[in-house]
PDB file with SEQRES, HELIX, SHEET and CRYST1 records, atoms N, CA, C and O in Angstrom:
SEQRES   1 A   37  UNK UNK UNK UNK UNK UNK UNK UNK UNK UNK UNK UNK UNK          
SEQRES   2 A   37  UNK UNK UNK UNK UNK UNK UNK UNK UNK UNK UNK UNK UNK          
SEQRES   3 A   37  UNK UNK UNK UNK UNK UNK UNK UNK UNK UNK UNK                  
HELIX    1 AA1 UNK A    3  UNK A   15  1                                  13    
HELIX    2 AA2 UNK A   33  UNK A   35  5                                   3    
CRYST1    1.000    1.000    1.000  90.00  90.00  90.00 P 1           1          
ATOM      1  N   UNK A   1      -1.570 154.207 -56.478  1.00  0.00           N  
ATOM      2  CA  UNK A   1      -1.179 153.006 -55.734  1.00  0.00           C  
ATOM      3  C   UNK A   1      -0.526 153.404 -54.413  1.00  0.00           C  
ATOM      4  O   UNK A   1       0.077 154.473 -54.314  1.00  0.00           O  
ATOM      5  N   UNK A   2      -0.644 152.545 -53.397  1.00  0.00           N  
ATOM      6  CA  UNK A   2      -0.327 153.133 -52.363  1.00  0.00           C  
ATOM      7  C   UNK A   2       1.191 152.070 -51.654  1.00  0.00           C  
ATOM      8  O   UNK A   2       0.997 150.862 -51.794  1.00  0.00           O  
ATOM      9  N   UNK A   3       2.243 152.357 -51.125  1.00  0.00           N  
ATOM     10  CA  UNK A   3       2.765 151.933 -50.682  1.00  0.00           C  
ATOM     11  C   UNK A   3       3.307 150.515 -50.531  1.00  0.00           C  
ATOM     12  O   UNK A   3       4.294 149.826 -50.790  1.00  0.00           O  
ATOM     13  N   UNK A   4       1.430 150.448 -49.650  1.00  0.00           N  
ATOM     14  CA  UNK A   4       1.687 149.101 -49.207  1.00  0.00           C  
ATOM     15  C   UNK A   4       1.069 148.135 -50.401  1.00  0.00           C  
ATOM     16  O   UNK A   4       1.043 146.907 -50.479  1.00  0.00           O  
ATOM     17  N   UNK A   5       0.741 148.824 -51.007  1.00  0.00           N  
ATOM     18  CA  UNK A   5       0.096 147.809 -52.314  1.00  0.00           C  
ATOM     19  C   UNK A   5       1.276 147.283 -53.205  1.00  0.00           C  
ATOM     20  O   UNK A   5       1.405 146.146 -53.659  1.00  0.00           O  
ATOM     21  N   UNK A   6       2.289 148.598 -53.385  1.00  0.00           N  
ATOM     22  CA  UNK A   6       3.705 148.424 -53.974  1.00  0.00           C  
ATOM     23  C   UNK A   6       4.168 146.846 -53.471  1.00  0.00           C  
ATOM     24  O   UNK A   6       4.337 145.761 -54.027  1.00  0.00           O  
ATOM     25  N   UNK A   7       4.285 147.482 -51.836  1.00  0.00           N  
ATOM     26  CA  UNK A   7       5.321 146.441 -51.008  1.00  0.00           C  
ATOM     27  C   UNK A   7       4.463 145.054 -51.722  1.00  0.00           C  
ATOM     28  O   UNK A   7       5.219 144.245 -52.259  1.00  0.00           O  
ATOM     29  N   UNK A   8       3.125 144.755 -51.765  1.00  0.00           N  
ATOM     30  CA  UNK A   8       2.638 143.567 -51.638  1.00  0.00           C  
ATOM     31  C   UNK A   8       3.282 142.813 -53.189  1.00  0.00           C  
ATOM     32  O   UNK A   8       3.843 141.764 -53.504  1.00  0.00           O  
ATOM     33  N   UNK A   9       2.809 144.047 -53.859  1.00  0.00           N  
ATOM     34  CA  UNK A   9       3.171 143.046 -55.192  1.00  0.00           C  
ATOM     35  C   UNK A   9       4.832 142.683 -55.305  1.00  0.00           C  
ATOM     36  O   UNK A   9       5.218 141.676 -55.899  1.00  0.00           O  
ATOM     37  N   UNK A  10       5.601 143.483 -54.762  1.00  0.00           N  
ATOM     38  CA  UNK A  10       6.900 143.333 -54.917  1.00  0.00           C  
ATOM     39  C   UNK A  10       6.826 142.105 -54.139  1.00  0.00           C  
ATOM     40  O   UNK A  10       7.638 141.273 -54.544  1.00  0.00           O  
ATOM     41  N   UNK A  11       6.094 141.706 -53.121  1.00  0.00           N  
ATOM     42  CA  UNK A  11       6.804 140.231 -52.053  1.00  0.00           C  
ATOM     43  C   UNK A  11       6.257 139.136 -53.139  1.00  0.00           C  
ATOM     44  O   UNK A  11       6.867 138.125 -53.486  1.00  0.00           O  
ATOM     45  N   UNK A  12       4.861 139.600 -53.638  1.00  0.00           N  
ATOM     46  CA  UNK A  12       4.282 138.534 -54.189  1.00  0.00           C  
ATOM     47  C   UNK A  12       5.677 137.783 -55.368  1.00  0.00           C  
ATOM     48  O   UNK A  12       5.961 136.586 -55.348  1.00  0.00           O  
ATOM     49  N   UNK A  13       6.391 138.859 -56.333  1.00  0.00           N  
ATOM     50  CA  UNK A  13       6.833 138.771 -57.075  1.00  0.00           C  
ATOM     51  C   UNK A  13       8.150 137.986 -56.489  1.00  0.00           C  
ATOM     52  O   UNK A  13       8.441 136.937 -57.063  1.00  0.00           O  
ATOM     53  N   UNK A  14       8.838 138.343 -55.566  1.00  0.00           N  
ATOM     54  CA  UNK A  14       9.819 137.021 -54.643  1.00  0.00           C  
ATOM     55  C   UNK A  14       9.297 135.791 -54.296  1.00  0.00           C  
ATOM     56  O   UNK A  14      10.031 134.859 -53.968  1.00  0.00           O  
ATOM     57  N   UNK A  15       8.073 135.704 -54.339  1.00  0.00           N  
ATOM     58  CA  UNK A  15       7.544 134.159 -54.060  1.00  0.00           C  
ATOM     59  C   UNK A  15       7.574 133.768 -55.283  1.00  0.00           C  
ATOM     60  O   UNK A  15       8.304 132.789 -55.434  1.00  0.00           O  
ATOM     61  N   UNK A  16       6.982 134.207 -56.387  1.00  0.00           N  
ATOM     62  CA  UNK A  16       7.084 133.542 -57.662  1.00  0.00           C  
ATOM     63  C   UNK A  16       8.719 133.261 -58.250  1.00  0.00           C  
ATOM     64  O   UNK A  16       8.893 132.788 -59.374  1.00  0.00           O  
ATOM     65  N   UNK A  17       9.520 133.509 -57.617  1.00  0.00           N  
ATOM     66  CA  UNK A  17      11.040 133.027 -58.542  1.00  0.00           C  
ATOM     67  C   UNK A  17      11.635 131.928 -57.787  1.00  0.00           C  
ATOM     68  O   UNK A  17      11.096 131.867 -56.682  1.00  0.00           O  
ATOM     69  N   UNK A  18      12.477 131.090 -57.937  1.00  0.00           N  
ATOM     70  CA  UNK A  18      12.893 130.084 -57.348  1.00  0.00           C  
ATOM     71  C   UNK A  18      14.084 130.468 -56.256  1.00  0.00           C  
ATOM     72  O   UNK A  18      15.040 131.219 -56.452  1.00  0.00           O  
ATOM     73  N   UNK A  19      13.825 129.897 -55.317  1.00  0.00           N  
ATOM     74  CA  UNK A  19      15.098 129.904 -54.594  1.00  0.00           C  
ATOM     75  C   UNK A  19      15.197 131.577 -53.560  1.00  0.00           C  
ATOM     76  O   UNK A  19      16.171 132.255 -53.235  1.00  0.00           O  
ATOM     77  N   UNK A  20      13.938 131.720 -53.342  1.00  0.00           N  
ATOM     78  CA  UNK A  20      14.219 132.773 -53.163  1.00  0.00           C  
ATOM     79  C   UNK A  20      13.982 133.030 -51.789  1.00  0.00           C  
ATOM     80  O   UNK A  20      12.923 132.549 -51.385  1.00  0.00           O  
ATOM     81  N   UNK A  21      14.907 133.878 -50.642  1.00  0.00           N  
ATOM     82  CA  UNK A  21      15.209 133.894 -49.806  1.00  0.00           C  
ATOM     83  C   UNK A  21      13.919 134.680 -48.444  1.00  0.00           C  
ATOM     84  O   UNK A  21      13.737 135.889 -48.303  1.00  0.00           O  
ATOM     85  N   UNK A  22      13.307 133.706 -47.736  1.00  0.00           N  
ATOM     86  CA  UNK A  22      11.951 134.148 -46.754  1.00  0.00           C  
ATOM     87  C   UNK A  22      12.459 135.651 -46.662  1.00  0.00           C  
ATOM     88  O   UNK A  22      13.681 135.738 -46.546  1.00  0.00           O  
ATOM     89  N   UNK A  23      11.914 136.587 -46.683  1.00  0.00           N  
ATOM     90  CA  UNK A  23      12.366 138.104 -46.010  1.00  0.00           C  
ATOM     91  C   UNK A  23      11.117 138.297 -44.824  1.00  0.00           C  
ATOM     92  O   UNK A  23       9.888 138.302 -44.884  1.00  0.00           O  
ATOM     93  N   UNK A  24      12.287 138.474 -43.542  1.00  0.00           N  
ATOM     94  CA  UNK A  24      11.532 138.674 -42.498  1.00  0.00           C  
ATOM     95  C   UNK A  24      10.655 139.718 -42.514  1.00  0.00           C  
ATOM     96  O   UNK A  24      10.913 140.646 -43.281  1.00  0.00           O  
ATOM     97  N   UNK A  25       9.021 139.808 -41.385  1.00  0.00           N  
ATOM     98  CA  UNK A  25       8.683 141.182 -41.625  1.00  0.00           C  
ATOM     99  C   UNK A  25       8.126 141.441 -40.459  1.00  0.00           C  
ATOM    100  O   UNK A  25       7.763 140.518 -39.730  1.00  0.00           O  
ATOM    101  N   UNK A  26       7.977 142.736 -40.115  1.00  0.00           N  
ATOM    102  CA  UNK A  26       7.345 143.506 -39.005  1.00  0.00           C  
ATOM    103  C   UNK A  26       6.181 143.017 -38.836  1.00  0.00           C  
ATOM    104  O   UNK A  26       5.200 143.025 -39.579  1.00  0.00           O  
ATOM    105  N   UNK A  27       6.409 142.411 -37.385  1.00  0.00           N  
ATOM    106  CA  UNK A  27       4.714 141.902 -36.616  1.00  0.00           C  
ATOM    107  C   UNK A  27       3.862 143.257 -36.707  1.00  0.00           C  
ATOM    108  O   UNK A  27       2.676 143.157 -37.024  1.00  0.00           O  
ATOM    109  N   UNK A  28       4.262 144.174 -36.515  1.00  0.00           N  
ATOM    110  CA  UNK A  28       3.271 145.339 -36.094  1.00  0.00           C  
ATOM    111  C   UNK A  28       2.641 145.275 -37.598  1.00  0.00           C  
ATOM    112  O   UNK A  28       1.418 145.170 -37.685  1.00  0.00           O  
ATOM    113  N   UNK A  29       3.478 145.339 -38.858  1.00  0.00           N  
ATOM    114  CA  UNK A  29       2.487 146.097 -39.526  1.00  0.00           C  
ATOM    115  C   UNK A  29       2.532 144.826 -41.165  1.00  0.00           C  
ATOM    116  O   UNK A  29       1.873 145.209 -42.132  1.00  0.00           O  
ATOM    117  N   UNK A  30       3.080 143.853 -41.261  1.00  0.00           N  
ATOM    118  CA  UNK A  30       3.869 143.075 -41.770  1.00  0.00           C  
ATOM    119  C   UNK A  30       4.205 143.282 -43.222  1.00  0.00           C  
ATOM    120  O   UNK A  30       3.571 142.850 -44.184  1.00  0.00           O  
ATOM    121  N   UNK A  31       5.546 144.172 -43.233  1.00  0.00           N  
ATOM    122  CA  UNK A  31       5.915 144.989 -44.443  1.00  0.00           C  
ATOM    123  C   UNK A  31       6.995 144.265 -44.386  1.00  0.00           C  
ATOM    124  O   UNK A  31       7.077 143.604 -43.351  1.00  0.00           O  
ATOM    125  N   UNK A  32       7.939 144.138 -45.199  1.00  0.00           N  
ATOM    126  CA  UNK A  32       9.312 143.409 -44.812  1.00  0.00           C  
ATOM    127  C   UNK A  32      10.223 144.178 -44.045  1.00  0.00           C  
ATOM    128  O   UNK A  32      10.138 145.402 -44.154  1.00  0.00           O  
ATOM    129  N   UNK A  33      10.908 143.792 -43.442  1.00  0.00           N  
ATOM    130  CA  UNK A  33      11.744 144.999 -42.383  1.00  0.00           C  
ATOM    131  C   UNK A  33      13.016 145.877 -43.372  1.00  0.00           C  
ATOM    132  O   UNK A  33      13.375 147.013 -43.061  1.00  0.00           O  
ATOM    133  N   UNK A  34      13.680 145.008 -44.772  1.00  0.00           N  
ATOM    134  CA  UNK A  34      14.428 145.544 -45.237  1.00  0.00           C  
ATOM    135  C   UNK A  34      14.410 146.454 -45.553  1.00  0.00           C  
ATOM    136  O   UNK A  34      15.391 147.193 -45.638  1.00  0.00           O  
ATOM    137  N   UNK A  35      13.005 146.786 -45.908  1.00  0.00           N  
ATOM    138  CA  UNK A  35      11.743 147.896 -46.833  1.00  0.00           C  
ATOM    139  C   UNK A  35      12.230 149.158 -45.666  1.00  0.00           C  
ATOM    140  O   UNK A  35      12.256 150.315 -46.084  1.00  0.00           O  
ATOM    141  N   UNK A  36      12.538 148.928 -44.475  1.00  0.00           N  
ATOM    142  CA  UNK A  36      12.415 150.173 -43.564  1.00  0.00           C  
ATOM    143  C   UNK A  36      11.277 150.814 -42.584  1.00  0.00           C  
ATOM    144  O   UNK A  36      11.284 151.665 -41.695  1.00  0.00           O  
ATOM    145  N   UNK A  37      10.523 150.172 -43.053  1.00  0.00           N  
ATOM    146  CA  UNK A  37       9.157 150.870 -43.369  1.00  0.00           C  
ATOM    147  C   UNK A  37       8.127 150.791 -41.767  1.00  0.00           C  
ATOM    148  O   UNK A  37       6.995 151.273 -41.737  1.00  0.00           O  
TER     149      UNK A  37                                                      
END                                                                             
């Protein structure tokens, strides 16, 4: 698995819970910025 496949399922998995807070993400590459990445 690669990285960005990680990152995806991890965002997917914040959309599925309630209440849960937009996390901004990098125009260039759109990873979440918290991620670092």
């Amino acid at each position: 698995m690669t990285e960005e496949y990680l990152n995806y399922l991890y965002i997917q998995n914040l959309k599925d819970r309630e209440g849960t807070i937009y996390v901004p993400v990098n125009p260039g590459n759109g990873l979440p910025l918290f991620l670092g990445l």
